[in-house]
Residue, then its C-alpha position, 0 to 999 in steps of 0.5 A: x657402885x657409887x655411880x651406879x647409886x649416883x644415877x639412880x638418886x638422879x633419875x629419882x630426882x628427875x621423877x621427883x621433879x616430873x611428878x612435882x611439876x604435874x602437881x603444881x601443873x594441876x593446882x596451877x590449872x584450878x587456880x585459873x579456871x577458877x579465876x576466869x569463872x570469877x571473871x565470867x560471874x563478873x560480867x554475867x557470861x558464866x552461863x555462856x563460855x564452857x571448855x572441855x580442859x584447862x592447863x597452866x604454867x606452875x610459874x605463872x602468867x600462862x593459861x590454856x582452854x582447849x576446845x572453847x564454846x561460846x554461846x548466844x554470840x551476835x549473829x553468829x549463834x555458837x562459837x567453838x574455838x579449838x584452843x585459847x591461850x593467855x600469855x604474859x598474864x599480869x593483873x595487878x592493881x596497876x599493872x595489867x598485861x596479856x596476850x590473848x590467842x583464839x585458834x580455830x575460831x568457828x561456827x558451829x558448821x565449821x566456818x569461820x564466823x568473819x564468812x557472814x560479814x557484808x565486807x568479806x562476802x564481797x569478795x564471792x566467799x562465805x565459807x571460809x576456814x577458821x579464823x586466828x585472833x590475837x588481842x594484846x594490852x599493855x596497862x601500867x597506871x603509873x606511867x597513864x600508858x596502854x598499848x593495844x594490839x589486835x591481830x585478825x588472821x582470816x585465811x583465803x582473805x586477809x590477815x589485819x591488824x592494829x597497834x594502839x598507843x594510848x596515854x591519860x588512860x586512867x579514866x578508863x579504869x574508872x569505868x568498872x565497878x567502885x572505880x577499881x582498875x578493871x581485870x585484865x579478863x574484862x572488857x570496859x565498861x563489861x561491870x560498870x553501874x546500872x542506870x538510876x530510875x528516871x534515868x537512861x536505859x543502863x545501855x545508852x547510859x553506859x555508852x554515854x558514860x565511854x564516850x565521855x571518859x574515851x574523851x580524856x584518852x589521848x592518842x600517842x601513835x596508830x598502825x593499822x597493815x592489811x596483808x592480803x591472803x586472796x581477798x583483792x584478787x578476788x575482788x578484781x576477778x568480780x569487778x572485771x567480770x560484772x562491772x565493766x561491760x564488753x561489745x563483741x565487736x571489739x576483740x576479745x571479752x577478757x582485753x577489753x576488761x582489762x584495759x578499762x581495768x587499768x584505765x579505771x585505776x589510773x583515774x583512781x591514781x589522779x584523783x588520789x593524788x588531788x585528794x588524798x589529805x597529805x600535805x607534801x607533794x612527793x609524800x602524797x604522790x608515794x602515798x597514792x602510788x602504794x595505795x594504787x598497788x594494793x588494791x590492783x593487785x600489785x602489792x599484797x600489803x599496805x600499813x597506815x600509820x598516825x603519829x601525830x607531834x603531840x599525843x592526840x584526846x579523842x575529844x579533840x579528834x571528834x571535835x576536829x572531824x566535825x568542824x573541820x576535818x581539813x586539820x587532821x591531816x596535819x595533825x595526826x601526819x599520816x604516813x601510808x605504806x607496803 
């Protein structure tokens, strides 16, 4: 009989614990909707993003929208994605992190809206399937430091993606109203102030006033990967077939093609090797050989990485590229791999 009593008070305590959890579940959810409706007022998008539900952890730090609309989207129109999920959500005056994942991003005809870029029409496809991306940043104000990272997964293309390490960051906190941190919702720059009658128009004001604050920010180390998911073989198909000419007298089309292909890829290599702004001999000779392989097909992934002795101002960097973009190399030590 104890026992019996004993199971019951403990399934009783499991339901409890069930239905609780749904509770805070569902108060967890308004909180949050309520939260990114604020920061769609903000920044006068409320108009433009809707969704069909809302969940988030009791715990916090956690939110998901399920079937995302997007509306008035340059050049692509509407946007649907199918689920977006924040993770790892912090926003305080200080500290600020997320991690932000759109799932079956799409047009309203069900393609992906990367299908009407110029760079990826190149390679013979527009109508591709619904693109992945995940955007993550890391702010901590204490320590000036912020971390970026946004990853592009477009199957029957490539998947991309970039990692940022920033210092002297502050200033961009300073581009949102009053010079408060910005949300972790927003984009910089999304609130800042309008421009003053005489003035320049609120949009090349605003674009001046980043500029001169992206001055300030250094740059501590950049990794940019590229994985290809069809694009270049794509691309060498196109180029054998139209770009390179064949005679009848000289053996089959498809020979011809590719020994011009790969005689045009050795030029390529040489040319790299003379050209490719890497100080050491042996590095620049690998560096070449690896960039060489991934765009013939060879390799189906490269990385490039800057990590330069000192973190880098993107003032600094602008003024180098201009007068003499010879000095970036050895400033920014580019390091390119598979």
């Amino acid at each position: 009989m104890e026992q019996r009593k004993l199971m019951m008070i403990g399934g009783g305590a499991v339901v409890a614990l069930v239905v609780g959890w749904l509770v805070l579940s569902n108060v967890a959810a308004s909180k949050a909707e309520a939260a990114i409706n604020g920061a769609l007022d903000q920044h006068g998008m409320r108009g433009q993003v809707s969704w069909q539900g809302v969940s988030a952890s009791p715990l916090g730090g956690s939110v998901h929208l399920d079937d995302v609309r997007i509306e008035e989207v340059p050049g692509a129109g509407v946007v649907h994605i199918v689920r977006v999920d924040i993770d790892d959500f912090v926003d305080e005056p200080r500290r600020k992190r997320a991690e932000l994942r759109m799932s079956g991003v799409a047009t309203s005809d069900g393609f992906s809206p990367l299908g009407d870029v110029a760079f990826v029409q190149a390679s013979g496809r527009s109508q591709l399937p619904p693109a992945t991306i995940v955007m993550q940043w890391r702010m901590d104000l204490d320590d000036d430091t912020l971390t970026l990272a946004l990853e592009v997964d477009q199957p029957e293309v490539m998947k991309a993606r970039l990692d940022l390490a920033l210092e002297r960051v502050a200033a961009l906190a300073r581009l949102s109203d009053g010079g408060a941190a910005p949300s972790a919702f927003a984009m910089p720059g999304a609130g800042g102030p309008r421009g003053r009658r005489g003035g320049p128009p609120p949009g090349l004001g605003m674009a001046f006033q980043m500029l001169e604050l992206m001055g300030e920010v250094r740059l501590k180390q950049l990794e940019a990967a590229l994985h290809d998911d069809g694009y270049i073989k794509r691309s060498i198909a196109l180029h054998k077939r139209y770009a390179i000419p064949v005679l009848p007298t000289e053996g089959k089309a498809a020979t011809q093609r590719d020994v011009r292909f790969k005689s045009d890829i050795d030029t390529a290599q040489r040319d790299c090797e003379k050209d490719l702004p890497v100080t050491d001999v042996g590095d620049r000779k690998k560096a070449c050989a690896t960039l060489i392989e991934f765009i013939s097909g060879e390799d189906d992934s490269i990385r490039l990485t800057l990590s330069p002795e000192r973190s880098v101002s993107f003032s600094e960097l602008i003024e180098q590229a201009m007068q003499a973009p010879a000095r970036l190399a050895p400033l920014l030590r580019p390091e390119i791999g598979s």
